[in-house]
N, C-alpha and C positions, 0 to 999 in steps of 0.2 A: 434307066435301068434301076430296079429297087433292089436296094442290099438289106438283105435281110441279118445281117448280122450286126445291125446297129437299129435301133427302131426312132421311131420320126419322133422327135419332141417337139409339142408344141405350147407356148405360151399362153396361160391363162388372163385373161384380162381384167381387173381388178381384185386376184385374188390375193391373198394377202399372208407373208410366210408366219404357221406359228412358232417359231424360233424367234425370227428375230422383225419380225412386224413389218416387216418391206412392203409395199403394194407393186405388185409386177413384177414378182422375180421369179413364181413359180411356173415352172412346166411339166407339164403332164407325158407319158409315152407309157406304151405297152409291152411286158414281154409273158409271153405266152400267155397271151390274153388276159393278163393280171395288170389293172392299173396301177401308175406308179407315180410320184410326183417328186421335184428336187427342186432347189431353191438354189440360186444361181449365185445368191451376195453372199450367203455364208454356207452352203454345202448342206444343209438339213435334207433329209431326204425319207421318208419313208411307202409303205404297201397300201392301199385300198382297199378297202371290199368290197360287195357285190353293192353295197347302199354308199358306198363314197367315205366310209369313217375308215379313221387309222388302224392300222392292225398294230396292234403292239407288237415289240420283238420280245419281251418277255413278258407273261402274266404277272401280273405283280401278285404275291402269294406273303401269308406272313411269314415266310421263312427267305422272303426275296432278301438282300442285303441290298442297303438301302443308302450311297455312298453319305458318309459321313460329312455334314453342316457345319463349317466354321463358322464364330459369330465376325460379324462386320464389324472391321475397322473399327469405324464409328461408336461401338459399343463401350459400355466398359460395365465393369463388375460393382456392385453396389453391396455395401459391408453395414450392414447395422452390429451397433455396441450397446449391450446392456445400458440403461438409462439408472446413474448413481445415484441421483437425487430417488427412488423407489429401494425402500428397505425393506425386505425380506420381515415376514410375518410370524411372529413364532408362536 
C-alpha cells in the first residue's frame, strides 16, 4: 500500500552534494510534482525546476543583506609607516 503522505526518495548514483562535496549522498523525491533533492551527510536540501537547476530561496537583489565575512584566522593586518629616510620637499 502507497502512503501518500511521505514521497519515495530515491538515491542518485554518482551525484555529488554542492554543500559539502559527498559523492552518494543525494536523493531525489517529489511533492506535488515538484522535484526536490536532499543530501543525507549534512542536511543541504533544496527545489528544482522544470530543467533540473536550483531554484533559489531568495533572489539575490542589491538590497539582499548579504551575511557579513569574517577574515580567517590565518590573516592578519598589514600596517605600512611612513619611510623616514624620505624628507619632505619644500
Amino acid at each position: 500500500m502507497n502512503n501518500q503522505s511521505e514521497p519515495v526518495k530515491r538515491f542518485i548514483a554518482g551525484a555529488v552534494c554542492p554543500a559539502c562535496s559527498q559523492m552518494d549522498t543525494i536523493r531525489m523525491f517529489q511533492v506535488d510534482e515538484v522535484p526536490h533533492r536532499e543530501c543525507v551527510a549534512c542536511g543541504y536540501a533544496d527545489t528544482l525546476d522544470e530543467r533540473g537547476n536550483s531554484v533559489p530561496s531568495e533572489l539575490p537583489t542589491r538590497v539582499t543583506i548579504q551575511p557579513s565575512s569574517k577574515p580567517s584566522p590565518t590573516s592578519h593586518v598589514a600596517q605600512f609607516y611612513p619611510n623616514p629616510k624620505l624628507k619632505k620637499k619644500d
